[in-house]
Phi, psi and omega in degrees: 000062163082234209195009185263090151292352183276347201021075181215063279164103157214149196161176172275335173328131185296152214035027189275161175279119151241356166230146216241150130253214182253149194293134209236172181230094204252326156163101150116351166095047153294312149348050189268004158272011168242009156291320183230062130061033187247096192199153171250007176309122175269011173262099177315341178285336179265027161232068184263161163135166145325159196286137165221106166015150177244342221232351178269342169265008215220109149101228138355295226060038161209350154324290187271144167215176162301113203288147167270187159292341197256341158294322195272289166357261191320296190296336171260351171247305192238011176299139173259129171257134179280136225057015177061069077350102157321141182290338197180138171246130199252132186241046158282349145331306198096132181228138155297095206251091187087020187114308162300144156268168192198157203227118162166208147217166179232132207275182171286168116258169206298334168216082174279126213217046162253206192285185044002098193347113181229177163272012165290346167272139185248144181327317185282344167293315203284321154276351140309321155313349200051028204262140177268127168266131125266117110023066158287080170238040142099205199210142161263174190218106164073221176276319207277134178240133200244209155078330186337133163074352162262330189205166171241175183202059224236118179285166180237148180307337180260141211258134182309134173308317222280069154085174201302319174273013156231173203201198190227135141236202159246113216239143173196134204225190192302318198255328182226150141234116209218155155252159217208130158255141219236166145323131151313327216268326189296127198282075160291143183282181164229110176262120187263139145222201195224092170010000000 
């Protein structure tokens, strides 16, 4: 978590929380570690409560918000791209851009009718394309984070049928890309988006 182990904390700041667990509104939003999941409990039960927005600390509070499962669903299964264009490329290989390698993956928009993200690209092309980077960077247990550069892990506002201590996030490793329901307790990244 950054260079922060107390994890208490959210910002840009080097030991700022980058992986949360998921957030919860326990009361009333007095809180902020029980507002952004900035807690190190390996009990998914000690993140109860209703959802409350990661998108609510950022700008405004009403603008940005948490992609649902069913929104990560659409973007990774079932949206039709036009020109029979992939939704997405998975670069947990690592692709080069300007010299850095970078682990993650990157989605599409629906109509995007250019390449697959190479290193023949520059960062400004590639957000003029409007093409999205995830991370991969892992997960947290506690303090401890593992996985960097191997899987990505991104929550979703929704909370998992399988009982009161899980949720959805979205995961994507060498081999899958799925949501998946996780432990609440587990240190996931967050990707806000926007209208």
């Amino acid at each position: 978590i950054g260079a922060n182990v107390a994890n208490t904390k959210i910002g840009k700041e080097a030991g700022d929380v980058d992986l949360f667990g998921w957030s919860t509104s326990t009361d009333g939003g007095a809180s902020t570690t029980d507002n952004y999941g900035i807690k190190t409990s390996f009990n998914g039960n000690d993140y109860p409560g209703d959802f409350y927005d990661w998108g609510k600390a950022v700008g405004d509070g009403s603008t940005w918000r948490t992609l649902s499962k069913d929104e990560w669903t659409y973007l990774f299964d079932t949206r039709t791209m036009t020109n029979s264009k992939a939704r997405y490329s998975n670069a947990i290989n690592g692709v080069t851009i300007g010299g850095t390698t970078y682990k993650g993956l990157f989605l599409y928009p629906d109509d995007y009718n250019g390449e697959v993200v190479s290193s023949s690209m520059t960062w400004d092309e590639i957000n003029a394309a409007g093409i999205v980077f995830l991370p991969a960077t892992g997960s947290r247990s506690g303090t401890n984070v593992s996985d960097v550069g191997d899987k990505g892990n991104y929550w979703s506002s929704t909370v998992s049928d399988s009982g009161s201590g899980f949720a959805y996030s979205a995961l994507f490793d060498s081999s899958e890309v799925i949501p998946l329901s996780n432990g609440r307790d587990c240190g996931c990244s967050v990707r806000l988006v926007t209208e």
